[in-house]
C-alpha positions as CSV (number, residue, x, y, z in Angstrom):
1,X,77.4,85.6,101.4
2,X,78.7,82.7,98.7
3,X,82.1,81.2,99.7
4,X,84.0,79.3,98.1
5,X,86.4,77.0,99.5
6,X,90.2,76.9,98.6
7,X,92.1,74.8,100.9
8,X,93.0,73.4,104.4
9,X,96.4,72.7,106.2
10,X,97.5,69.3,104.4
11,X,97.1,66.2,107.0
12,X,94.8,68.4,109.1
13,X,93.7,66.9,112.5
14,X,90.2,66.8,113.1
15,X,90.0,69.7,115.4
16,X,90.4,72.9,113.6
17,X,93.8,73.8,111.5
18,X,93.9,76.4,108.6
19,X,91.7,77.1,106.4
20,X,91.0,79.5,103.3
21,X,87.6,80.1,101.9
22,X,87.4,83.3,99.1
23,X,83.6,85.2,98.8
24,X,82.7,85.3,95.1
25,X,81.3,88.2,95.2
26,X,84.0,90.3,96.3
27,X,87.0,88.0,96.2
28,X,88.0,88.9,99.6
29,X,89.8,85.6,101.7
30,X,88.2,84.0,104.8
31,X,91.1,82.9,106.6
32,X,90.8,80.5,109.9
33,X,94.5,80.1,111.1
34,X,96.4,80.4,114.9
35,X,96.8,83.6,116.8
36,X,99.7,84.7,116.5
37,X,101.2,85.2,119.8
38,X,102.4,88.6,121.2
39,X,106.3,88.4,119.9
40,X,105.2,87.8,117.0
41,X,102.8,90.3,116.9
42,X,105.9,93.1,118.4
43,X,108.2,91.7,115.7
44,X,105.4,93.1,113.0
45,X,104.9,96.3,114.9
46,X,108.9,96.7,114.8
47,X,108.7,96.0,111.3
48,X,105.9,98.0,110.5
49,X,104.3,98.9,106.9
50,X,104.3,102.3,105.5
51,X,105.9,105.4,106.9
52,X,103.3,107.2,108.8
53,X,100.9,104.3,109.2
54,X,100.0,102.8,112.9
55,X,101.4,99.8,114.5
56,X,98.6,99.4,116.2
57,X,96.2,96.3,115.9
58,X,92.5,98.0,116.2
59,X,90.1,96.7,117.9
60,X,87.9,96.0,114.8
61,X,91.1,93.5,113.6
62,X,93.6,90.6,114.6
63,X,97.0,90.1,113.6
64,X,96.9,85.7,112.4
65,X,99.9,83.3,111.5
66,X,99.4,81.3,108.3
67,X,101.8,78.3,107.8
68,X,103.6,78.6,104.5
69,X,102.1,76.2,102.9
70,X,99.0,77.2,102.6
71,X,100.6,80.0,100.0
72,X,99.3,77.4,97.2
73,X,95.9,77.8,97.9
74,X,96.2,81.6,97.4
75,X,94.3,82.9,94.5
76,X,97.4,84.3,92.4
77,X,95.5,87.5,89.6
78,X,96.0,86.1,86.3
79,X,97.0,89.7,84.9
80,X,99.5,90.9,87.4
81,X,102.5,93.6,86.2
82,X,105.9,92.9,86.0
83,X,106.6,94.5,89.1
84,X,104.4,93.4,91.2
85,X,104.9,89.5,90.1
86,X,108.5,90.0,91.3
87,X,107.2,91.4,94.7
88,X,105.0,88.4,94.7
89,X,107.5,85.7,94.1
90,X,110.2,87.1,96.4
91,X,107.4,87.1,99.5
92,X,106.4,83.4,98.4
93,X,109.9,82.4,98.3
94,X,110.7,83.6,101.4
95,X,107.8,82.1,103.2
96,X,108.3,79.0,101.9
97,X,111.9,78.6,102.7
98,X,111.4,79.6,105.9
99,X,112.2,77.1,108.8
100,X,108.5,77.4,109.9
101,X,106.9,74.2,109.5
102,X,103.7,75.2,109.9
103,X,103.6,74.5,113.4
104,X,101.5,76.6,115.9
105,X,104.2,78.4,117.6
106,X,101.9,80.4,118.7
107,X,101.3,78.4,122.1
């Protein structure tokens, strides 16, 4: 497997902080980041996704908090629709002005 690397946490401590590799082949994301912790992982259940889908976290995944500003290492697909750029934007803007400063809240 080729990876590629694409960015860690700016003024990272030596000890492990988030990181984002892509595979070349696929273009999948390898990301390292915290845990996040179980309220955080309740407020995503509450949330949920698509009507009918699970809440559940399976066994097989893990539910991880990325600190906004990794966003700019995020590979962003150079011929996106209309539509979907909008959807794009207004998740980025919100993570980025969120009050989360990239902190592990997660202990």
């Amino acid at each position: 497997m080729a990876l590629r690397f694409l960015g860690i946490w700016p003024s990272t401590p030596d000890d492990g902080s988030p990181t984002i590799w892509q595979e070349e082949e696929t273009g999948d994301l390898i990301i390292q980041s915290w845990k996040a912790d179980e309220a955080t992982v309740r407020a995503a259940q509450k949330v949920g996704s698509i009507p009918g889908h699970s809440t559940d976290v399976p066994p097989h995944e893990t539910v991880i908090r990325l600190p906004a500003n990794m966003l700019q290492f995020m590979p962003q697909p150079e011929a996106a629709t209309s539509a979907r750029d909008g959807l794009a934007i207004e998740g980025r803007s919100q993570a980025i002005n969120s009050e989360d400063d990239g902190g592990n809240s997660g202990t």
